[in-house]
C-alpha positions as CSV (number, residue, x, y, z in Angstrom):
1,X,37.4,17.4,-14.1
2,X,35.8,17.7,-10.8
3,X,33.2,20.0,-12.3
4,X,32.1,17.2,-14.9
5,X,32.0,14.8,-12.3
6,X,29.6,16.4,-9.9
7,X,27.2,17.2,-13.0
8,X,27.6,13.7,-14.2
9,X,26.2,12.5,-10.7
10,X,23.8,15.4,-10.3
11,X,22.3,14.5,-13.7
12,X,22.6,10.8,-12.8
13,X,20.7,10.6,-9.8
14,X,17.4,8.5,-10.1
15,X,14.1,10.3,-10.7
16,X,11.8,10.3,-7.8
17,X,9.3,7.1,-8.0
18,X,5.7,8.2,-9.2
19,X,3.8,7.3,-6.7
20,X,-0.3,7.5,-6.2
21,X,-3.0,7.6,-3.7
22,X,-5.7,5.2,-2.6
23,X,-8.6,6.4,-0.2
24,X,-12.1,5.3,0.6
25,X,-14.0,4.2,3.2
26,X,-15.2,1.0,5.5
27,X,-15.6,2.1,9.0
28,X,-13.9,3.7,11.9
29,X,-10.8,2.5,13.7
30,X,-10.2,0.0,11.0
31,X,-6.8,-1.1,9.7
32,X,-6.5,-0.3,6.1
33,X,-4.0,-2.6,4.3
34,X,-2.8,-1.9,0.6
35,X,-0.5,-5.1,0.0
36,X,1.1,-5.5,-3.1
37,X,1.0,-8.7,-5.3
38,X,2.5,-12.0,-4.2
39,X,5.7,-11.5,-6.0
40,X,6.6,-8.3,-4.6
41,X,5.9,-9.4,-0.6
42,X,9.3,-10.4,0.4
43,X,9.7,-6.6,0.4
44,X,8.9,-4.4,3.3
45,X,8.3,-1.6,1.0
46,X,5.6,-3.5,-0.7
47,X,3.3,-3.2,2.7
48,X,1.3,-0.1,3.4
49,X,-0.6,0.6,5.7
50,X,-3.4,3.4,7.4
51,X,-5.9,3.8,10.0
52,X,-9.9,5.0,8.9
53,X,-10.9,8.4,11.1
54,X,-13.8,9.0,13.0
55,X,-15.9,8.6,10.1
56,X,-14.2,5.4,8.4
57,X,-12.1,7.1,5.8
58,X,-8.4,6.1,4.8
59,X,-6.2,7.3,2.4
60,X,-3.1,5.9,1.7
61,X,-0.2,8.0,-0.2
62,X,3.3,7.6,-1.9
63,X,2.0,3.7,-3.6
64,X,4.2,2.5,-5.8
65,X,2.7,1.6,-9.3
66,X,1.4,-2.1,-9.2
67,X,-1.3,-4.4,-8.6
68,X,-2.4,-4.3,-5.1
69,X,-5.4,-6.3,-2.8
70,X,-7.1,-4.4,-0.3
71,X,-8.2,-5.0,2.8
72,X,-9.7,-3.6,6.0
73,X,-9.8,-5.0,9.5
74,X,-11.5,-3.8,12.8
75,X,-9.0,-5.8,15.2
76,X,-5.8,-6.8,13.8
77,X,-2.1,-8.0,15.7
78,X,0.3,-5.3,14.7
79,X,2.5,-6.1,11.6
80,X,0.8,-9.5,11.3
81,X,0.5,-8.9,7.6
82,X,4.0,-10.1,7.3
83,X,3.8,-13.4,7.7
84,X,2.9,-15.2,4.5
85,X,1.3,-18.2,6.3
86,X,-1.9,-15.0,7.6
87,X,-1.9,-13.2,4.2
88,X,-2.4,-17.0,2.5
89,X,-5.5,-17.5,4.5
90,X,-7.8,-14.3,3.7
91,X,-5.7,-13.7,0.3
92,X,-9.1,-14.4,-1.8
93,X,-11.1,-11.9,0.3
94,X,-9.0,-8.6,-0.4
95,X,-10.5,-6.5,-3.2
96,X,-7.4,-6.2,-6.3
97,X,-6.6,-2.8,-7.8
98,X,-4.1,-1.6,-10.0
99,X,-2.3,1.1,-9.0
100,X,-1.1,3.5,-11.9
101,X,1.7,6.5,-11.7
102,X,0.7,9.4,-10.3
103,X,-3.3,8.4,-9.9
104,X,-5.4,8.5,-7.4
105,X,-8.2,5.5,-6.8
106,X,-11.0,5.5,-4.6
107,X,-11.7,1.7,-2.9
108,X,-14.8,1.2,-0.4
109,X,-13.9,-1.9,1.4
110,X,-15.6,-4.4,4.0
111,X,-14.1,-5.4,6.7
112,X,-12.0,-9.3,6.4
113,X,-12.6,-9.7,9.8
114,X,-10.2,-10.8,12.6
115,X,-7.8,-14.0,12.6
């Protein structure tokens, strides 16, 4: 019995998420912010984020399938991307994508500027 119970939870276990990769550029030092759609922002694992290299590039891995805005800033409070009242104000000036399993998208983005 034991043996039929440890296959059953083996065999049970939940498949690794496809995830998917974003990259592009804007300029260097910038925050890069994929955030995913309004209904899915009450959950911290909704938010990802990178920083651009030397020569303004990002790339963003492990993105859960979704649609997603964009957006890039040079000088930005640490985790400020939180708060619903900040993302409200510059919502219109991301740049949407859909994400799709195991894809890979290239975004250029402009910066939204500091609040």
């Amino acid at each position: 019995m034991h043996f039929w119970l440890l296959a059953f939870l083996f065999f049970a276990q939940d498949k690794p998420p496809q995830t998917s990769t974003l990259s592009g550029s804007v300029v260097s030092n910038a925050t890069v912010l994929p955030i995913a759609e309004a209904k899915l922002r009450s959950r911290r694992d909704s938010f990802y984020e990178a920083t651009t290299d030397q020569y303004g590039r990002y790339h963003v891995e492990g993105i859960r399938p979704g649609d997603y805005k964009l957006f890039a800033w040079d000088d930005l409070e640490p985790n400020s991307w939180f708060d619903p009242d900040f993302l409200k104000d510059v919502e219109g000036r991301g740049e949407a994508v859909t994400v799709t399993a195991n894809g890979h998208g290239t975004v250029s983005l402009h910066l939204v500027g500091a609040k």
